[in-house]
C-alpha positions in Angstrom: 0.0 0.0 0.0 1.4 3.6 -0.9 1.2 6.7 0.5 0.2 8.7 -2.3 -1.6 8.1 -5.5 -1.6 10.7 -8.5 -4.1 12.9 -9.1 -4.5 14.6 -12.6 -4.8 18.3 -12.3 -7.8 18.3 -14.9 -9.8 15.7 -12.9 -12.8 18.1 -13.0 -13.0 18.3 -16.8 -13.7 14.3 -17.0 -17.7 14.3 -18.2 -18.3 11.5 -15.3 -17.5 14.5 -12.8 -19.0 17.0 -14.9 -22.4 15.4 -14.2 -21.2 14.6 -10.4 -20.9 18.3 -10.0 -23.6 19.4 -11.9 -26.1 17.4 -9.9 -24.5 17.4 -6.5 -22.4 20.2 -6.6 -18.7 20.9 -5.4 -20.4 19.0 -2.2 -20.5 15.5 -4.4 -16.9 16.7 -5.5 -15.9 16.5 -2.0 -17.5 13.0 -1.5 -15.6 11.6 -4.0 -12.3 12.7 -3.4 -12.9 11.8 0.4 -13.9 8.3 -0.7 -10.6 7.8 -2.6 -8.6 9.0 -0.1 -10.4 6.6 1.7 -10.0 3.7 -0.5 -6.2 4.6 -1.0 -5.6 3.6 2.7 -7.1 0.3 2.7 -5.0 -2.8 1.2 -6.6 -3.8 -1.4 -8.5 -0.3 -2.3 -11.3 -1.3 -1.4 -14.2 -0.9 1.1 -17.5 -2.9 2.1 -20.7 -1.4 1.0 -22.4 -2.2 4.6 -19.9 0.7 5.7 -21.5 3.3 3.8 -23.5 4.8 6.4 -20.8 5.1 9.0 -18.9 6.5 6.0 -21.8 9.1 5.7 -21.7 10.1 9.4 -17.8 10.7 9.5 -17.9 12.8 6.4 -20.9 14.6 7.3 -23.2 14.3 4.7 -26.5 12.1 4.0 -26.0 8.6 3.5 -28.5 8.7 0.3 -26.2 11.0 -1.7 -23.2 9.4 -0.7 -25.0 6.4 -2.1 -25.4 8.2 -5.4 -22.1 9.5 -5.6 -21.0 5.8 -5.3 -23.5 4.1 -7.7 -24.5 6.7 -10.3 -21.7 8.4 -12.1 -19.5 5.5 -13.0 -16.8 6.3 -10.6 -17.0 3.6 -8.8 -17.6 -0.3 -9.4 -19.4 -2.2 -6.8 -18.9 -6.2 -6.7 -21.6 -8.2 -5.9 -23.0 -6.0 -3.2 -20.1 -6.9 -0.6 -17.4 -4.3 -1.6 -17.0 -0.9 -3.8 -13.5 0.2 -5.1 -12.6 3.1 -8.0 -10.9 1.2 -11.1 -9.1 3.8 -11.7 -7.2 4.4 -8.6 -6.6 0.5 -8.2 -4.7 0.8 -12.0 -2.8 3.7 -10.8 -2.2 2.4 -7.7 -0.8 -1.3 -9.1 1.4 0.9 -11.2 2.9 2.4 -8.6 3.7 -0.4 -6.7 4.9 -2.5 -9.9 7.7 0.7 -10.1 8.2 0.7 -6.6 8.9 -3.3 -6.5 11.4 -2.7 -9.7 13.4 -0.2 -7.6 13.8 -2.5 -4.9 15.0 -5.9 -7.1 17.0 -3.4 -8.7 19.0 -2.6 -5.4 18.7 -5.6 -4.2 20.4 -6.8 -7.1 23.4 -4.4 -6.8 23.9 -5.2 -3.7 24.4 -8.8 -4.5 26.2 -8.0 -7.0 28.4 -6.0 -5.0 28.9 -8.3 -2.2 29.4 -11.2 -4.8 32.6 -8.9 -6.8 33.9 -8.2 -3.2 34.2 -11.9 -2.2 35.9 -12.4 -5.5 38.4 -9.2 -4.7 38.8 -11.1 -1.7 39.5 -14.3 -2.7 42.1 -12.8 -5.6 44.0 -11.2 -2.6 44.3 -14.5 -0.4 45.7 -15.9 -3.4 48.4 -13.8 -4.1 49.1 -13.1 -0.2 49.5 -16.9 -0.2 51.7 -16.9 -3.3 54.1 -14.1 -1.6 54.2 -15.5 2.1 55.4 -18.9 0.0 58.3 -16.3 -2.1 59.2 -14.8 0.8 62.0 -17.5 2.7 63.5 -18.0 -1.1 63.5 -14.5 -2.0 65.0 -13.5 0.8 67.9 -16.3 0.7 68.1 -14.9 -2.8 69.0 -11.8 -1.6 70.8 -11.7 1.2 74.9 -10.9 0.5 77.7 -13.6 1.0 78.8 -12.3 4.4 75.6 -11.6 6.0 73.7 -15.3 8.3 70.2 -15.3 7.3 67.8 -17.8 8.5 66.9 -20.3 6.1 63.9 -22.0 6.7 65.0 -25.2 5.3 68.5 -25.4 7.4 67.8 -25.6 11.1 71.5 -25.2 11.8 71.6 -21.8 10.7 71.0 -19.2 13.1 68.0 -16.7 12.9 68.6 -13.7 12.4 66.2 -10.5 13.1 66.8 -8.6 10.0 65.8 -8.7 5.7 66.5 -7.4 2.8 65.3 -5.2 0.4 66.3 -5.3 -3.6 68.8 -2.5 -2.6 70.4 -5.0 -0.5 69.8 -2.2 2.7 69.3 -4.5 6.1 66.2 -3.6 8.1 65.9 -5.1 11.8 62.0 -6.1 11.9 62.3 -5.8 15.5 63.2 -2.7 15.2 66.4 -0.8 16.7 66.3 0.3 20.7 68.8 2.2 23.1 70.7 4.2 20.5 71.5 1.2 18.0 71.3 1.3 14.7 68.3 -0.5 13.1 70.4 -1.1 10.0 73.5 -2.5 12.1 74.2 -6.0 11.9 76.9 -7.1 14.5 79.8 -9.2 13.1 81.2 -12.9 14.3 84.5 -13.3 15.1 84.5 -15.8 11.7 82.7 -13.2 9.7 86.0 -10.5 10.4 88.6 -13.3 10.1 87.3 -14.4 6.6 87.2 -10.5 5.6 90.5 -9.8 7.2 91.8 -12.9 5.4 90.3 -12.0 2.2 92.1 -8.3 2.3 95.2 -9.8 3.7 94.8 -7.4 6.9 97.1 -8.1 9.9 94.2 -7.7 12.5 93.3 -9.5 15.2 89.7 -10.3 14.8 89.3 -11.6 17.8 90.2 -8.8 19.8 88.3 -6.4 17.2 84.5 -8.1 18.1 85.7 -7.9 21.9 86.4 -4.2 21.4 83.5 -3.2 19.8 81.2 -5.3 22.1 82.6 -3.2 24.7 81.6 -0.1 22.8 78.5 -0.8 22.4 79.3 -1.2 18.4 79.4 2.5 18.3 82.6 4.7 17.0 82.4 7.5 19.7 79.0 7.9 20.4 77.2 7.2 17.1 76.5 3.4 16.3 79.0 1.8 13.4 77.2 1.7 10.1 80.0 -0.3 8.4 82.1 -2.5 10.2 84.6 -3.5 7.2 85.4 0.4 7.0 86.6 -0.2 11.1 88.5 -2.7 10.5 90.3 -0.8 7.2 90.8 1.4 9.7 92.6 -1.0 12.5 94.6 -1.6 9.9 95.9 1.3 8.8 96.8 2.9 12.3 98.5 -0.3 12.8 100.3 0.0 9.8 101.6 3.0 10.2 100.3 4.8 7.5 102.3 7.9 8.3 101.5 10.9 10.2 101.4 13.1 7.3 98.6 10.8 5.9 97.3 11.0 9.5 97.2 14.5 9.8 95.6 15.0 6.4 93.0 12.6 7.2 92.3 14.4 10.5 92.1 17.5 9.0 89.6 16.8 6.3 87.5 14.2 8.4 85.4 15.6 12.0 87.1 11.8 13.0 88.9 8.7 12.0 86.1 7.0 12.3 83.8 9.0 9.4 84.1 6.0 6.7 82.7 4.2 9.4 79.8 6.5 9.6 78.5 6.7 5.9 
């Protein structure tokens, strides 16, 4: 049942209310406008004729001409004596409802529709999250450089490590850096500096290197080692002797020794 049923503005020119008004006056007018209004509000549009005289009462007039307003001018169809309805607001009426029923499949519809291409979104992206969470341990074994003990998934002997790789090859610590280290630090082993000191033919004790820097904190003066090859470059040029002039030039130029370390 609607609300509100159309009403043509030229209602009065139609020759069956011509004769309504012509007979009865804007009075019979009123009657019948009062009975649609009437009829709109019921559910079927329709009312039984044994109401007619309480219908009279409540709109004031005589139950005789409300009886002729209903039965004389064709504006009204009466079925078998039991009920009275207007054909013409029951057409206009089912029309209404018949758009108002298209509008709501019509949403209801998108809405499936919607929901149905969001489970598929969603099911696209579980697939290629499980496609990457299944690249990620080779990719990242992939990537990792020679010197640097990454866990691998597949070797149990291999020590984890907290930090990955980008495609740059920077180290990030997923656990993130605390108390002044750097997040992009990864401390050496003692084997790690040997092979490196053996690989540049260094006269360092490696040993003794890890120790000192353990007891630093890994930091060169107070800002955490970036680069700990670059330290150990430098071990070995102070104890090579690389000459004071060389030493004094470097000082000069450098805020520290220790800068390579740094960058």
């Amino acid at each position: 049942m609607s609300n509100y049923f159309t009403h043509d503005t030229d209602a009065m020119s139609d020759p069956k209310c011509m004769m309504l008004v012509g007979e009865l006056g804007m009075e019979g007018y009123g009657m019948f406008w009062a009975l649609i209004e009437l009829l709109g509000q019921q559910k079927d549009y329709s009312l039984p004729v044994v109401m007619i005289p309480v219908l009279a009462q409540r709109l004031g007039v005589s139950e005789a001409k409300l009886r002729t307003v209903i039965g004389n001018y064709g504006l009204f169809a009466v079925q078998g004596d039991r009920v009275f309805f207007s054909e013409s607001l029951s057409r206009r009426m089912a029309a209404i409802e018949s758009a108002a029923e298209s509008r709501k499949k019509k949403a209801l519809n998108a809405a499936k529709n919607r929901w149905e291409k969001g489970k598929k979104e969603a099911g696209k992206c579980s697939s290629i999250a499980q496609a990457m969470l299944k690249q990620c341990p080779s990719n990242a074994q992939a990537l990792k450089p020679d010197n640097q003990v990454f866990t691998n998934l597949g070797n149990s002997e291999t020590p984890k490590s907290p930090y990955i790789y980008n495609n740059n090859n920077n180290i990030y610590n997923i656990k993130g850096g605390a108390g002044g280290e750097n997040p992009c630090f990864v401390k050496p082993t003692v084997e790690e500096v040997a092979a490196y000191i053996s690989e540049k033919k260094f006269d360092v004790d490696a040993a003794a290197f890890v120790a000192f820097y353990e007891s630093k904190g890994w930091k060169v003066g107070r800002s955490p080692m970036v680069r700990w090859k670059q330290a150990v470059v430098t071990w070995q040029y102070r104890k090579g002797g690389g000459g004071k002039a060389n030493e004094k030039l470097q000082t000069k130029n450098k805020v520290s020794i220790y800068d390579d370390c740094l960058r």
